[in-house]
C-alpha positions in Angstrom: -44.0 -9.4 32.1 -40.4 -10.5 31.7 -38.6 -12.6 33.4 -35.5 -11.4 35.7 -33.7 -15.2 34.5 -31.5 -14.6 31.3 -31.3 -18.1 31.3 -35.7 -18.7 31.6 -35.4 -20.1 27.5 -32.2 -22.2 27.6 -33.2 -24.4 24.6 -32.8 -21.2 22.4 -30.5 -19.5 24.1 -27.6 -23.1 23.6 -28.8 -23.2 20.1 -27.8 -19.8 19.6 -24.1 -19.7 21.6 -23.1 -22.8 19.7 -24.1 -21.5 16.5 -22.3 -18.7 17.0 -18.9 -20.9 18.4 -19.5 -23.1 15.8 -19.6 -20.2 13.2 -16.6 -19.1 14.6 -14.5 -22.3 15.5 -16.3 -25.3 13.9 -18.6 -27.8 15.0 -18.1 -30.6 17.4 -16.7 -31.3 21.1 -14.9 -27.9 21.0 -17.7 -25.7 20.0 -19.8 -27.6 22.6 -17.2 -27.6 25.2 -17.0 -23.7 24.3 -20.5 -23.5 24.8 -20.5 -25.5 28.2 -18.3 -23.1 29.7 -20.3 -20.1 28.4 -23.0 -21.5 30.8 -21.3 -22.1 33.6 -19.9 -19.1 33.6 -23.8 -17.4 32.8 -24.8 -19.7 35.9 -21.9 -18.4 38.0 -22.9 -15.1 37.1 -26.2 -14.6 36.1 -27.4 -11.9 39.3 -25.5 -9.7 37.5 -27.4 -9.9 34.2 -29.1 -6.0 32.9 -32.0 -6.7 30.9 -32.0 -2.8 30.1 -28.0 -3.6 28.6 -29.3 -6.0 26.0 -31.2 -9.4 25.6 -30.1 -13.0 27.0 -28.8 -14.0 23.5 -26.4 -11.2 23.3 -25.0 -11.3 26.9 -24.9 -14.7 26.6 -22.4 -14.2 23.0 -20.9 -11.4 25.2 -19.5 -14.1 27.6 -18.7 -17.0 25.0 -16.5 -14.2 23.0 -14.3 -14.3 25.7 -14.3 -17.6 26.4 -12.8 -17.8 23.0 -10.5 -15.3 23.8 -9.3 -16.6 26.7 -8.4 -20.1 25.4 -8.4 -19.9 21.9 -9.1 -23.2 20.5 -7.3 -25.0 17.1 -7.8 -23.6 14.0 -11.0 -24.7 11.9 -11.6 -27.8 10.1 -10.4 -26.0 6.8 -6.5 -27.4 7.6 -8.5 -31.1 8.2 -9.0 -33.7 5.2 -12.4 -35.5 5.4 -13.3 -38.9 3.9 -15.3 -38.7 1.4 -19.0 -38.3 0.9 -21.3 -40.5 -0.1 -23.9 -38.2 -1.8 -23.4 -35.1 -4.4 -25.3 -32.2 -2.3 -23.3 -33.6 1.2 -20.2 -33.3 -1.0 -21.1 -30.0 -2.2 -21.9 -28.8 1.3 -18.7 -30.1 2.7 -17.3 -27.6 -0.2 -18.8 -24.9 0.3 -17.9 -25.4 4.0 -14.1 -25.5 3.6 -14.3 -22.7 1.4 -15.7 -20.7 3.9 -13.5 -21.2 6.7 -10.7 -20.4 4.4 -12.3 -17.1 2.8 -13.0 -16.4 6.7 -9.2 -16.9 7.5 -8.4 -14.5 4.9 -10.1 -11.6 6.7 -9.1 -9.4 10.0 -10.5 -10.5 13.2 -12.8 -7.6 13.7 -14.3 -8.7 10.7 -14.9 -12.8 11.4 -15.9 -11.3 15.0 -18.5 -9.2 12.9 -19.8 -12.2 10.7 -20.1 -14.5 13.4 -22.0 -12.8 15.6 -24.4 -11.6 13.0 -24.8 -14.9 10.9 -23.2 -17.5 13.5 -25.0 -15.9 16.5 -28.2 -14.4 14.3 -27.5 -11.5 16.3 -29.1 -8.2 14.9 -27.2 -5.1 14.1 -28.8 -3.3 17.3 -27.5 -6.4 19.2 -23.9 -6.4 18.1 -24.0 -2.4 18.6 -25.0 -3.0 21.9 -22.4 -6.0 22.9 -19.7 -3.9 21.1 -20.4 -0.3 22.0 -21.2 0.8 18.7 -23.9 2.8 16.7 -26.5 0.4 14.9 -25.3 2.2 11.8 -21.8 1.8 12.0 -22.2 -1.7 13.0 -24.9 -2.3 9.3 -21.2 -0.7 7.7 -18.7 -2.7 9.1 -21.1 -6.1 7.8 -21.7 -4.8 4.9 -17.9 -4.6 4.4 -16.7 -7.3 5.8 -19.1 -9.4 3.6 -17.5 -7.6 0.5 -14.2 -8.2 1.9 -15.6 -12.0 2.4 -16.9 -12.5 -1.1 -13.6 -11.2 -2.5 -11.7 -14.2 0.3 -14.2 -16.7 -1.7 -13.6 -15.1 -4.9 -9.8 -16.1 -4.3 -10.5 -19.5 -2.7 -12.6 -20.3 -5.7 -9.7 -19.2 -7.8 -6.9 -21.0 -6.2 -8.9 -24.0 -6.1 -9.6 -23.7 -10.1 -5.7 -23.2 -10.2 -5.0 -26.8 -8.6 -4.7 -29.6 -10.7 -7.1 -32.5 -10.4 -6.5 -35.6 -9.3 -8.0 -38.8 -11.3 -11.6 -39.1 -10.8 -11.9 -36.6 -7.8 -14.0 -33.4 -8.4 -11.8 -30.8 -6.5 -14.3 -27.7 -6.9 -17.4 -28.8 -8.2 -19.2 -26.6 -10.2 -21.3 -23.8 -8.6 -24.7 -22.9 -9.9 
């Protein structure tokens, strides 16, 4: 039988919210302060979880959405300039990375809220159509345009970068394969 506790798996559970800030914000203290307050407030709160309204995870993202809302944080680490890495695939990872916030900040918001809660928060489609009051169906649609719209954002990221001169002995885009 289940549990009546939303919060009875909380190593999961703060995996999952801070993915999903993290997706949507960037890593570090403000993604985990985001994520702190998300569980206070599930603490404060959490007599007035509905199991039959949708799993833990998804209330959980439910309540961290508006957190960001609420007090939107800076923008993402793709405006910040990072030393630079020691090793190729770190390099490349920090990249791919900076690419991605900027394709991201290309599209609407419906569309990062989309992505992040199905890749930042590994939500399913049945639990964003729950959290967001949509048909599973419509919700597989709206992802599966919003990626096109993101892969066109990295398609012009890629090309802008191409379009910037290099400077002596630093790779600006290293080659993708």
């Amino acid at each position: 039988m289940f549990s009546r506790d939303p919060l009875a798996n909380p190593e999961h559970l703060i995996r999952t919210v801070y993915a999903y800030v993290a997706y949507r914000i960037g890593g570090g203290p403000d993604a985990e302060d985001v994520t702190s307050e998300t569980f206070e407030r599930a603490l404060r709160y959490k007599d007035s979880y509905d199991r039959s309204k949708g799993e833990p995870a998804a209330w959980l993202i439910g309540i961290a959405r508006r957190c960001l809302a609420r007090n939107p944080p800076p923008q993402p680490m793709s405006d910040q300039v990072a030393d630079a890495p020691a090793a190729t695939d770190v390099e490349e990872e920090s990249v791919r990375r900076v690419d991605l916030f900027a394709g991201l900040a290309k599209l609407a918001q419906r569309d990062r809220d989309l992505l992040a809660l199905r890749y930042g928060g590994d939500l399913t489609a049945a639990h964003i159509g729950q959290l967001l009051d949509m048909p599973t169906n419509a919700v597989e649609v709206a992802l599966h345009r919003a990626r096109e719209r993101l892969a066109a954002a990295l398609s012009d990221v890629d090309d802008a970068e191409a379009a910037e001169p290099r400077a002596e002995g630093v790779r600006i885009c290293p080659p993708r394969g």
